[in-house]
DSSP file (Angstrom, degrees, kcal/mol; ACC not computed):
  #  RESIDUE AA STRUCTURE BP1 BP2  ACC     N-H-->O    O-->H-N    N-H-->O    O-->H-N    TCO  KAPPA ALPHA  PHI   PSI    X-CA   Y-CA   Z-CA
    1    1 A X    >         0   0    0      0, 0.0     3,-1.0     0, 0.0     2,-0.3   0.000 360.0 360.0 360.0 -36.1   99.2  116.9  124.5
    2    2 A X  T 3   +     0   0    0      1,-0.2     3,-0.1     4,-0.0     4,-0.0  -0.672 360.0  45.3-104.8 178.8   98.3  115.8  128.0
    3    3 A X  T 3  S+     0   0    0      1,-0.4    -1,-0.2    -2,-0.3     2,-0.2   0.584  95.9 113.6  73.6  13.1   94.9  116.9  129.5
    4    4 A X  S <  S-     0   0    0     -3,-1.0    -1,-0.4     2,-0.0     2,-0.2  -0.864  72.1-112.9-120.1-179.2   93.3  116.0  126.1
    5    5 A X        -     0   0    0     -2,-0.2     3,-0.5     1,-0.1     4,-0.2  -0.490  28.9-121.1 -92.7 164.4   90.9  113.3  125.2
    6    6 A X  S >  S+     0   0    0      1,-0.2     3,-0.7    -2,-0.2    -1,-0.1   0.880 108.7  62.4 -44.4 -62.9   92.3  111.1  123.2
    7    7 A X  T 3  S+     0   0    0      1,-0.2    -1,-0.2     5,-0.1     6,-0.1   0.322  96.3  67.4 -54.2  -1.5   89.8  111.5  120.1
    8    8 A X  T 3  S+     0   0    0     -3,-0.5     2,-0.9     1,-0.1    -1,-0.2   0.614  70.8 101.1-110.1   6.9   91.1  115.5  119.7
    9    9 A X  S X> S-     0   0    0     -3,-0.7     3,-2.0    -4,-0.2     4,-0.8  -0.822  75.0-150.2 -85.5  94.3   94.2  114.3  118.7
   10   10 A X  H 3> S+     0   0    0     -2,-0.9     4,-2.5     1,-0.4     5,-0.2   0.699  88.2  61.3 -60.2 -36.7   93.8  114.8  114.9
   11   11 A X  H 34 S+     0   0    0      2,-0.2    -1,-0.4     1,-0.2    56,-0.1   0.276 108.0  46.4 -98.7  36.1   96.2  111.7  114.0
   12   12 A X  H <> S+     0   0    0     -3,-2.0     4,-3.0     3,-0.1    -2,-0.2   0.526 104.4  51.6-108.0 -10.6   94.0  109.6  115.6
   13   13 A X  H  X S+     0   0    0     -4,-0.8     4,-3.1     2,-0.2    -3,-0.2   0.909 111.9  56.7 -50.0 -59.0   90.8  110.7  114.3
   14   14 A X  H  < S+     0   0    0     -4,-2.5     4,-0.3     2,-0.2    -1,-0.2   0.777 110.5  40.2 -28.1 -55.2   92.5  110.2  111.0
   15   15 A X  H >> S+     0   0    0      1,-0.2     3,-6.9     2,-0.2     4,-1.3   0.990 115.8  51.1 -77.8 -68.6   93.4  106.7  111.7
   16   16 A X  H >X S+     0   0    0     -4,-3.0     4,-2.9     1,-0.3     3,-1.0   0.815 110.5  52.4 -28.3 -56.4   90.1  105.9  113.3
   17   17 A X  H 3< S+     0   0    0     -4,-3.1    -1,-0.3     1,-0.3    -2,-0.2   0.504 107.0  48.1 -70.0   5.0   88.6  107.2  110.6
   18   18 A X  H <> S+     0   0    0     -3,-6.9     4,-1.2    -4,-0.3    -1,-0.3   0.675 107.7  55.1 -99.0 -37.7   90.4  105.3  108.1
   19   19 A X  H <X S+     0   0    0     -4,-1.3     4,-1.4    -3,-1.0    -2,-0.2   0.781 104.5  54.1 -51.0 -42.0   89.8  102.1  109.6
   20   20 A X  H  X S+     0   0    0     -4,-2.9     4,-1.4    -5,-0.4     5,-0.3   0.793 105.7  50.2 -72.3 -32.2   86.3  102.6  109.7
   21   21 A X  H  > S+     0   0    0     -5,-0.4     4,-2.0     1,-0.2    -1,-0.2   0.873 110.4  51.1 -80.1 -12.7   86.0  103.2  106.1
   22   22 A X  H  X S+     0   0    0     -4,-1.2     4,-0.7     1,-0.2     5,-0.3   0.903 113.7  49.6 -78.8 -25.0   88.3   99.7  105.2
   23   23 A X  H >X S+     0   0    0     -4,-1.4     4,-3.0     2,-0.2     3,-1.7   0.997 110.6  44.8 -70.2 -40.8   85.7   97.8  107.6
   24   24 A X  H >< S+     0   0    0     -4,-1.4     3,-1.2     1,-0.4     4,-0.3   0.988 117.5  46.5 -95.1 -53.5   82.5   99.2  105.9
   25   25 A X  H 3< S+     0   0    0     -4,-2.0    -1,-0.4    -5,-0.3    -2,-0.2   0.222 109.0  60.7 -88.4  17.6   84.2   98.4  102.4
   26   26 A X  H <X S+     0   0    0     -3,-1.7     4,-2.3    -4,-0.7    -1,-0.3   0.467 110.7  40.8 -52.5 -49.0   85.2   94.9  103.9
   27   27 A X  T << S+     0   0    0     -4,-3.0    -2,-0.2    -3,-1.2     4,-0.2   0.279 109.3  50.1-144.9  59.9   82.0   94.4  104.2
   28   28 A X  T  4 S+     0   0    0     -4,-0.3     4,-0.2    -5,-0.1    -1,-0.2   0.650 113.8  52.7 -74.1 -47.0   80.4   95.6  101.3
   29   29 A X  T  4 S+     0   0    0      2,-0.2     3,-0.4    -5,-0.2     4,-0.3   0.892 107.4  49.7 -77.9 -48.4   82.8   93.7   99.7
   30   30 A X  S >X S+     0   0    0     -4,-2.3     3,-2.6     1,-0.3     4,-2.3   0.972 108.5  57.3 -32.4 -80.1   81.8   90.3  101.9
   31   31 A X  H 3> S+     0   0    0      1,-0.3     4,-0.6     2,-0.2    -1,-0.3   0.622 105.1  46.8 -38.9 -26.7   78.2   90.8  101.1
   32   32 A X  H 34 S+     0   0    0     -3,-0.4    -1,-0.3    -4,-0.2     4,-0.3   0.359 109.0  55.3-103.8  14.6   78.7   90.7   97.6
   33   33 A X  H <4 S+     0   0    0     -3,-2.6     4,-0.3    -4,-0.3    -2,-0.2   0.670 109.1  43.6-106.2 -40.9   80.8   87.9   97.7
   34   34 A X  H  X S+     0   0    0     -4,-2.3     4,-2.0     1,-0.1    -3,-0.2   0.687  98.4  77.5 -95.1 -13.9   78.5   85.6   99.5
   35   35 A X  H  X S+     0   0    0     -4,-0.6     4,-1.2    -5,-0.3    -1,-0.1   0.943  97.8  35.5  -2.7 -96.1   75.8   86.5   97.7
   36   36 A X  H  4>S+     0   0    0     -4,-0.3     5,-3.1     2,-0.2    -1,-0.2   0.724 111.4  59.5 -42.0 -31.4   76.4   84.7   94.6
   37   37 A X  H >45S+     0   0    0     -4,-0.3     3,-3.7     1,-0.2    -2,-0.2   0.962  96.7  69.1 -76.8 -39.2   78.0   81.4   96.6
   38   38 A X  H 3<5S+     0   0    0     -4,-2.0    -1,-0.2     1,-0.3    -2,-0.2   0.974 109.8  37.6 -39.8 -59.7   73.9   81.5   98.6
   39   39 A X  T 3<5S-     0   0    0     -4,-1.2    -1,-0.3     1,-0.1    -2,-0.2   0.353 123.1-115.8 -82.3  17.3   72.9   80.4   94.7
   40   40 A X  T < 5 +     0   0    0     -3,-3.7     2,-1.3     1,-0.2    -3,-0.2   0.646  50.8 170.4  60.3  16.1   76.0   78.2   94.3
   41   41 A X    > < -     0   0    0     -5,-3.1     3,-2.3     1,-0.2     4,-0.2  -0.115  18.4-174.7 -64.4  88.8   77.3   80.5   91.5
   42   42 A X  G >  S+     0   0    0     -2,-1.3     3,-0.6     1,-0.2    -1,-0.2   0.645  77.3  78.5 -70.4  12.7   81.0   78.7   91.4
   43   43 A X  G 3  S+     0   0    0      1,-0.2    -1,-0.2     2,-0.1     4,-0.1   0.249  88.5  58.6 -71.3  13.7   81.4   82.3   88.4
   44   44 A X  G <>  +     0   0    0     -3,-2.3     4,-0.8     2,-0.1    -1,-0.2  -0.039  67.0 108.4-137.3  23.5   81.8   84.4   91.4
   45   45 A X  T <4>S+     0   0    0     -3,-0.6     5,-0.5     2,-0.2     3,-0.4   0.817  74.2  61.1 -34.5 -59.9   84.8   82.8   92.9
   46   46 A X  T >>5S+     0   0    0      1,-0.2     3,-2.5     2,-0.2     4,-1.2   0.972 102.1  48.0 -24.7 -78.5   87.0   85.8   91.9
   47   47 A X  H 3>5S+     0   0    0      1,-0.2     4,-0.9    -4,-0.1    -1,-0.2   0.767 111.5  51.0 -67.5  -9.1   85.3   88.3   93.9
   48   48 A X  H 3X5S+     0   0    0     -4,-0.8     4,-0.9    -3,-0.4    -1,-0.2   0.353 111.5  44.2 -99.7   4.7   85.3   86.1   97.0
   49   49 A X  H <>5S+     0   0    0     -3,-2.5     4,-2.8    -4,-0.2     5,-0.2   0.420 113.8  53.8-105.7  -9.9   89.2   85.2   97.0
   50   50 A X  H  X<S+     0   0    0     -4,-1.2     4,-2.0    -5,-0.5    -2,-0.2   0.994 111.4  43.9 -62.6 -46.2   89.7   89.1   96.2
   51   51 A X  H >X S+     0   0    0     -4,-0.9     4,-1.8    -5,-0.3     3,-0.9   0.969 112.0  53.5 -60.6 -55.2   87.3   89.8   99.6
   52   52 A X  H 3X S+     0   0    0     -4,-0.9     4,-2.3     1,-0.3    -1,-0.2   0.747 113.3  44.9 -57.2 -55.7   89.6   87.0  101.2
   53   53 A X  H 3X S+     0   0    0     -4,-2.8     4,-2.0     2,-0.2    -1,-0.3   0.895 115.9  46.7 -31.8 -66.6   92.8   89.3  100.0
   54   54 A X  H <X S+     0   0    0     -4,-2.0     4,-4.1    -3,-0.9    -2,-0.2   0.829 115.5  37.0 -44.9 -61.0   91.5   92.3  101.1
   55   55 A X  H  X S+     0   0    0     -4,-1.8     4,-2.4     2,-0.2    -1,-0.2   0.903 107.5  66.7 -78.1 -32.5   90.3   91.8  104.4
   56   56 A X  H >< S+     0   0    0     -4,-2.3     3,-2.5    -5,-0.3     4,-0.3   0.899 112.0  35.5 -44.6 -84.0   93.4   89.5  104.6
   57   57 A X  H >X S+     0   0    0     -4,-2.0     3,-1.4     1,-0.3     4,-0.5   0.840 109.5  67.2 -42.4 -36.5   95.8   93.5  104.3
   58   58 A X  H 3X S+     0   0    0     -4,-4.1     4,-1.2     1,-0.3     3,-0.4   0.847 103.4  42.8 -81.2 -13.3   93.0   95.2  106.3
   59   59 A X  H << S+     0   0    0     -3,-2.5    -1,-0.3    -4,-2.4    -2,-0.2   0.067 115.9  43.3 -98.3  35.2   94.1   92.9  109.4
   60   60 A X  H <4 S+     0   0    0     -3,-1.4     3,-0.4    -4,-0.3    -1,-0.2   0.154 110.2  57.4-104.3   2.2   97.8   93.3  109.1
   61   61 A X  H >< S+     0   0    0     -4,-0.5     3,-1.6    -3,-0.4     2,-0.2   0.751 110.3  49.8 -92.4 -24.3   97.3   97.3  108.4
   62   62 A X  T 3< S+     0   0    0     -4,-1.2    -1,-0.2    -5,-0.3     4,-0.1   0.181  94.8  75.9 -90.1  41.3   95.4   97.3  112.0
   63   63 A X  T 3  S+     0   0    0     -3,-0.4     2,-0.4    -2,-0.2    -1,-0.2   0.412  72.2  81.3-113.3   6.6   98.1   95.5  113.8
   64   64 A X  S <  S-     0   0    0     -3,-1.6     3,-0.1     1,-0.1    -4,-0.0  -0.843  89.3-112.2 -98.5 145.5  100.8   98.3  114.2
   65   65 A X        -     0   0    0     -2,-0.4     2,-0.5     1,-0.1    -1,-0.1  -0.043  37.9 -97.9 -63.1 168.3   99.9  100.5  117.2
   66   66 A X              0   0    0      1,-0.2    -1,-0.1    -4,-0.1   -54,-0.1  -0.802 360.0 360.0 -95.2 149.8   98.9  103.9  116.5
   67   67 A X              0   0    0     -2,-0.5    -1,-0.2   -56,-0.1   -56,-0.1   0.288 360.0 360.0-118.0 360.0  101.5  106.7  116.7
């Protein structure tokens, strides 16, 4: 364990790499939320309190340290 890089440590590649896919589907999800609201489309209300949800649980899953 010591004398490696940090990144060869397989559970943290894992994590990284799990984090990176909730950001890029955060903001897929963003972008298609503000979309609609640019043309004032108050039928797309839904998908922007959903993003608001979402992203809300992807910053409380990235506040526990990594083990």
């Amino acid at each position: 364990m010591f004398g490696q890089h940090v990144l060869d440590l397989q559970n943290v590649s894992f994590r990284l790499c799990e984090l990176e896919t909730e950001v890029e589907s955060l903001h897929s999800l963003v972008y298609g939320a503000a979309e609609p609201v640019q043309g004032r489309g108050a039928e797309e209300v839904p998908t922007a309190a959903f993003t608001k949800a979402k992203s809300g649980q992807a910053a409380s899953v990235t506040e526990p340290p990594i083990a």
